[in-house]
Structure formats: structure tokens, C-alpha cells
N, C-alpha and C positions, 0 to 999 in steps of 0.2 A: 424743603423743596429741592436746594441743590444737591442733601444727600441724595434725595428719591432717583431724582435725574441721573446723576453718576452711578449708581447702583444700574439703571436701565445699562448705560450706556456699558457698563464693565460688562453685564451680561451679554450683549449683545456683541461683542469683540469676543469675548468666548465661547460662543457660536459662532462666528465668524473664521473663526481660528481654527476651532472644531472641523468647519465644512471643509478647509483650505487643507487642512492634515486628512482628511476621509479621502477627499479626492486627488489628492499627489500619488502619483504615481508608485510603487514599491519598486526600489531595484529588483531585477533579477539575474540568473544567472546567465544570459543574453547580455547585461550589463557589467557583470563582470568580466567577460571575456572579450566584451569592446575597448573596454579602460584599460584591460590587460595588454591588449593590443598597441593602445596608443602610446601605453607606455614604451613598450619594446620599440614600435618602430621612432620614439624620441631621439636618441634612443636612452630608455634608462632599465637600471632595476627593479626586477619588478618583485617589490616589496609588500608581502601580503598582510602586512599590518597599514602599512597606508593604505591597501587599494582597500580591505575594510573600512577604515576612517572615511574614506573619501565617497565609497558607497553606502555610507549611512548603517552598515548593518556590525556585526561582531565577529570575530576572528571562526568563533566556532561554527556561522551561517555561510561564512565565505568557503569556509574548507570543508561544507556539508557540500557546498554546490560542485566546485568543484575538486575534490581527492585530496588534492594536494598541492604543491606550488610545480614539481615536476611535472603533475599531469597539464595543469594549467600551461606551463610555457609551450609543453607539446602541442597541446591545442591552438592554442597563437600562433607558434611554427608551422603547421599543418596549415592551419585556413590563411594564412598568408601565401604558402608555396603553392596551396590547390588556388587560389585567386590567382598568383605570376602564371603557374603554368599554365593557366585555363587561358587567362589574356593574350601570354606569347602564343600559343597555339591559334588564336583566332587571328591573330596578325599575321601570323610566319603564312607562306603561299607553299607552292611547290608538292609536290608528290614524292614517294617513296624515302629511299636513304636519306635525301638531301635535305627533306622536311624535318625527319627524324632527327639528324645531326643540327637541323642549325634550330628546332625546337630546344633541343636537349644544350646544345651550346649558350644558347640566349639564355635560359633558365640559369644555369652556371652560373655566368655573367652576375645575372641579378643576386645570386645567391651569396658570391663572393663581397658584390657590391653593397649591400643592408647594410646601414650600420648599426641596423640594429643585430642582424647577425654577427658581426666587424665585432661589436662591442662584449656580447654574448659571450664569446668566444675567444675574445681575450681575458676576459674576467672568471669563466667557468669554463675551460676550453673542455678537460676532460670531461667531466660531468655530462657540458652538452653533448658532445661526442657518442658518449654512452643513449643518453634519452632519445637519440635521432639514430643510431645503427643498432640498437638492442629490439629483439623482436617482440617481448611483452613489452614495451610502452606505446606500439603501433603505428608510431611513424613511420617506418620503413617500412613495413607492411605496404600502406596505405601509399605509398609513392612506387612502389612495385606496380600496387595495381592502376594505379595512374597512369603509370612508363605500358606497361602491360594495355592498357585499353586505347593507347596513342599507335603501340604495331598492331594489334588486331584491328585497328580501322584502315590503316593501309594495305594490310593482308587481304582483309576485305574486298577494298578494292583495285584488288590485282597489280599495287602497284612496289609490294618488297612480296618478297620468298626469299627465305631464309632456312638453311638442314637444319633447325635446331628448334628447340620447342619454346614460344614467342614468352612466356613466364619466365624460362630459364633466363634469356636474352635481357627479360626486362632488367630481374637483380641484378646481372653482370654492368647495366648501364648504370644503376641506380648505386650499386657498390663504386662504380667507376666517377659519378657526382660525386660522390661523399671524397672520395678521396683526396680529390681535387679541391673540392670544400676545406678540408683540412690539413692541404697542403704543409702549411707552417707548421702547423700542431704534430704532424707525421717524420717531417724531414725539416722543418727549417726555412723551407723553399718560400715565396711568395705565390700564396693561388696563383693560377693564370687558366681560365678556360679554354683558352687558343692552343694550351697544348692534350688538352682530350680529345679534340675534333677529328686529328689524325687515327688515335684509335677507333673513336667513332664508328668513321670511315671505314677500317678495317674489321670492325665487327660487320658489320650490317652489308659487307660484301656479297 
């Protein structure tokens, strides 16, 4: 009798168990690229053998979804900078140059400020360097066109003109972030945003 009962009962936690594992959810690559996230802005390494462990799945699932661990930090870099600049943009007020300069200045700021970029960047400076100015990994691309759709809506509306063609302008800004981004890495210097604003200015005359 108490076997028969235990035998129920073992079955019945093994169905149990069964339904619990059917319906959990499956990481996917949405989850990779959040944990990847949270890693960076910790800030720490982001280590592609942990973040597998940690999402349940295997080294060779993880780098099916996504490429590789450079494509991956690109992507974490990117949807962070299109999230800061989307946000400063909807905060920043003002029309023409002055929008543009102190959009473009604030963005800086915050770029400088990460520590998770901060940490990035002391630990892999060139590397990173490389995967955010080289044009096949497409971050720079993709922040061109960012820079690029912030003056076409002021051009729009009537509020910059500029002799120069508003794409060209944009990489000139966008090569002008990086540089500033990379201050130490280039010269030694300590970033400081407050000294692009002047050029800025002088672009966008």
C-alpha cells in the first residue's frame, strides 16, 4: 500500500515537473542582449561563457544568436546611445544650431560619463575604438544617421541652413564625438565635452 501510494505520488511530481519545464519560458536572443546590457552598464565584462551559463543555453546557441561577442557589444553600444540620444533629444528645448550643439554636447557628456563605457575603454580601449569608428561593424554608420535625421528635422523646419550637404555635416559631428570620446586614448588629455561645443558652434554657422 505505501509502495503503491509513493509510486502515485513520484508520478505525479514528474508530471508536475514535466508541465513546470513545458511552460518556462526559453531564453532568447531578446534575452541575451538585455543581460548583455546589464552587464555593461554594471559595469562589468561581458563574458560570453557566463552570459551562456546564466541564460541556460550553450556557448554555440549563444554565438548563433548573436555573431560574436564584438557584434554583441556593438549592439549593446548602439541601443544604449539610440535610447541617451532619443531621451536627450526629447528633453533638450530650443530650435536650430543651439538645439543641435547642446543635443550633441549633453549626448557627449553621457558618453564620457558611462561607466560602463569609462570601464570598456580602459580595459579594451583600442579594440573598442576600432568596433565604434570602423564602417563594417555599423555603429558609425547608424549614429551618422541618427546625427543626420536630428539636422534634417531642423532644416525642415526652417530653422538651420547650412552651404553644405546635412550627411557630410553629420559624420564631421559624429567623427568630432568620437574624438572627444577618446580623448585619453588619442592624446592623453581627459574627455571633456565643453571643449567640442565651441567647434560645434563653429560648424553649424
Amino acid at each position: 500500500m505505501y509502495t503503491h501510494g509513493g509510486g502515485r505520488m513520484q508520478h505525479v511530481c514528474v508530471m508536475l515537473h514535466t508541465l513546470v519545464v513545458s511552460v518556462a519560458p526559453r531564453p532568447t536572443v531578446a534575452d541575451a542582449l538585455r543581460l548583455a546590457r546589464t552587464r555593461f552598464l554594471s559595469p562589468e565584462r561581458i563574458d560570453m561563457s557566463a552570459l551562456a551559463d546564466e541564460l541556460g543555453v550553450n556557448r554555440v546557441t549563444l554565438y548563433r544568436w548573436v555573431g560574436s561577442r564584438d557584434r554583441l557589444l556593438v549592439d549593446v553600444v548602439w541601443t544604449l546611445a539610440r535610447e541617451t540620444l532619443t531621451r536627450i533629444e526629447d528633453e533638450t528645448g530650443g530650435r536650430g544650431p543651439e538645439r543641435i550643439v547642446a543635443v550633441v554636447t549633453r549626448f557627449l557628456e553621457a558618453v564620457i560619463a558611462s561607466p560602463g563605457m569609462q570601464r570598456w575603454l580602459a580595459e579594451e580601449g583600442e579594440h573598442a575604438m576600432r568596433l565604434l569608428t570602423r564602417h563594417e561593424t555599423d555603429f558609425q554608420p547608424r549614429l551618422i544617421a541618427a546625427v543626420q535625421d536630428l539636422l534634417e528635422r531642423e532644416a525642415a523646419a526652417g530653422a538651420l541652413a547650412v552651404p553644405v550637404d546635412l550627411r557630410d555635416l553629420a559624420y564631421v559631428i559624429v567623427r568630432l564625438i568620437e574624438s572627444y570620446s577618446y580623448l585619453d586614448l588619442i592624446t592623453g588629455e581627459r574627455p571633456d565635452a565643453r571643449r567640442a561645443e565651441p567647434i560645434l558652434r563653429m560648424l553649424l554657422r
